[in-house]
N, C-alpha and C positions, 0 to 999 in steps of 0.2 A: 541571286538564286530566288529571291521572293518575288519576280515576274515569271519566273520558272514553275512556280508551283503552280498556275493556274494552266501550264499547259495541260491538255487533253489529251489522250491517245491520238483523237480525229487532228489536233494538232500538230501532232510527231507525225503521222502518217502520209496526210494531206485527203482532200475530201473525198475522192476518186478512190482512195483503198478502202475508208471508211462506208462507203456506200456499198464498197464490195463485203465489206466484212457484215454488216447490218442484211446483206442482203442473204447471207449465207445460214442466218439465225431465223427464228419464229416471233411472229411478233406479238410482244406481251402489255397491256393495258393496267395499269394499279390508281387505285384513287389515293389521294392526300389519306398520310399516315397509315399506309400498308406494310406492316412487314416483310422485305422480298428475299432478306435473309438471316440468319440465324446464330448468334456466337455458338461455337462446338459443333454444329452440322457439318456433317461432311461435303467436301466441294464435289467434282465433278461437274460443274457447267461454268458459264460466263453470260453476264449483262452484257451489253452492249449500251448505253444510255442513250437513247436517241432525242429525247425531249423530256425536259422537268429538272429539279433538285430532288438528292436522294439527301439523308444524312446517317450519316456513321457511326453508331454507339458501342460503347465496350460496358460489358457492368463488371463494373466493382466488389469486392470482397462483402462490403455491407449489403448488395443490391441495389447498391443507386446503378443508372445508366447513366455514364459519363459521355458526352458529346466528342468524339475524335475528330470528325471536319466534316465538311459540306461539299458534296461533288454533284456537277450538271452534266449538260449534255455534253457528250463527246469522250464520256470516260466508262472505264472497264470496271464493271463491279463484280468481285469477287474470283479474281483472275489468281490472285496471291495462293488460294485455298489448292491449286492443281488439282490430280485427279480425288479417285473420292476416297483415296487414304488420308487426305490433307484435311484438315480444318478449319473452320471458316471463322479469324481473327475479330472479329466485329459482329455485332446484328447491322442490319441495312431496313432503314424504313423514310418512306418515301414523302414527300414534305408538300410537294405538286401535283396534279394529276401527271403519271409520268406515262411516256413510252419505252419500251428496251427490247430489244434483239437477244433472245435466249439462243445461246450455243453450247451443244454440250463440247465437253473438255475435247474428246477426238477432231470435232471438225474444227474448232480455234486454232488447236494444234495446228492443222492441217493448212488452215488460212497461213498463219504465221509463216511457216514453214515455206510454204509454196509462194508466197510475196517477198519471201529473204527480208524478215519482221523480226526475225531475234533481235536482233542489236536493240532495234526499238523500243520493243517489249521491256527488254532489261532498262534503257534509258526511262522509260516512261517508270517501271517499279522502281529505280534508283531516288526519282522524283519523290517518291510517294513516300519511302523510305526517310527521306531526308526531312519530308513535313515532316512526320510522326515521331522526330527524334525535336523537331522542333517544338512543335506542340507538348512536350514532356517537359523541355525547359520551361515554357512557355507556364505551364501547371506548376511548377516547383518556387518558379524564381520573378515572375514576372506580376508588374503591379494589375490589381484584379480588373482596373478601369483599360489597363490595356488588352486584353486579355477578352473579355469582351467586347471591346472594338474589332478586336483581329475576327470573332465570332462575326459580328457582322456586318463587317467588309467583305467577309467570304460567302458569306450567305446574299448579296446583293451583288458582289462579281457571278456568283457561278447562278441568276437569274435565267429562264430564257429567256429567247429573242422574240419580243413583243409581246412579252408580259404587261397588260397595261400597268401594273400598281408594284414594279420590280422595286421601288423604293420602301416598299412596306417589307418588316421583318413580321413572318410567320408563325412568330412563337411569343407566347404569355410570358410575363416576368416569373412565373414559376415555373415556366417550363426550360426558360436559360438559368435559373439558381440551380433546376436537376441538374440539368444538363453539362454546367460548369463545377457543378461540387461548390456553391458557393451559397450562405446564409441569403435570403429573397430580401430581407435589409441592406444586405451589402450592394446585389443588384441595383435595386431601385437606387441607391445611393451613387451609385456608378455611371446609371443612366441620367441623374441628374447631373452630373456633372460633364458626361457628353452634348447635354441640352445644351448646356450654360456656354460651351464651347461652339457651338453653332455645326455640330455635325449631326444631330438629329432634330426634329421639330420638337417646339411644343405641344405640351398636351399631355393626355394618358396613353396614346396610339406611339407603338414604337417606328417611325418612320424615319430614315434618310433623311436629312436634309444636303450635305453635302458631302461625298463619297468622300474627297480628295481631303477633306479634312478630317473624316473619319481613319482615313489610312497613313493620315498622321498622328495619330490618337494612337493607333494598334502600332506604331514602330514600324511603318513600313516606308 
């Protein structure tokens, strides 16, 4: 299942539906660190992700923003929330210059529907379901060095394509202690001990150095 999670919608579809479905929306531009949505807003439309990483946050009882995951191109943002009696589980803000295909609820509907997509749809929500019960464990029970490995291994899988510096993670050591609910001591203590293991470089820059050992670091 943890090669599953990285599938895409544009995945489950194939590229031909996808292109049809992007082509059915309005095309929307956001710069790095955009809000594009909102916990408690009401749904009524759908991203379509056509290019960039988004990332996922929930806040907390205290008001920290807790990090839920990282999703690129090829994935439906805010499809879960339905029409606009529904809610929208997470904020969504954008970590790339991104691009996305805005559809409102009626014409997704309507794609779906007219490409015999339900099954899909439900396969691809089932996916998404199944991180987020992961990621719970994952918060509860799991050692903190792994835990931010899994951070980011996923933030450098869901890269796009021909990102020259996809190796480099986006975020400040205080932006992954928010992010994770986790003491910026603990962090930094964590990332040195990634170093040490040869899955990130030296230095002060958080940078890749070797995915495939990073994704053994995060238990995958």
């Amino acid at each position: 299942m943890a090669d599953a999670w990285h599938y895409s919608f544009s995945d489950l579809i194939g590229a031909d539906l996808w292109r049809g479905l992007l082509a059915r929306g309005s095309l929307r531009s956001f710069h790095p660190g955009r809000t594009i949505l909102r916990q408690g807003e009401p749904g009524g439309f759908v991203y379509a992700l056509e290019h960039g990483r988004v990332k996922l946050l929930a806040r907390a009882e205290d008001g920290a923003r807790l990090m839920l995951t990282v999703r690129g191109s090829g994935h439906l943002i805010g499809e879960l929330a339905g029409d606009e009696s529904g809610r929208r589980t997470a904020g969504v803000v954008t970590i790339d210059r991104c691009t996305a295909h805005y559809l409102s609820r009626p014409i997704f509907d309507r794609f779906i529907d007219d490409h015999h997509l339900r099954v899909a749809l439900e396969q691809y929500q089932r996916i998404k379901f199944d991180q987020a019960v992961h990621r719970q464990v994952d918060l509860a029970h799991r050692p903190a060095v792994r835990r931010i490995a899994r951070l980011l291994y996923d933030v450098v899988r869901a890269a796009p394509a021909g990102l020259p510096d996809a190796e480099r993670i986006p975020f400040t050591q205080e932006e992954l202690s928010g992010s994770l609910g986790m003491a910026r001591s603990t962090v930094a203590e964590q990332l040195g001990k990634l170093r040490a293991a040869g899955a990130l470089t030296p230095g002060p820059q958080l940078v890749v150095a070797n995915l495939e050992r990073l994704g053994e670091l995060a238990g995958l």
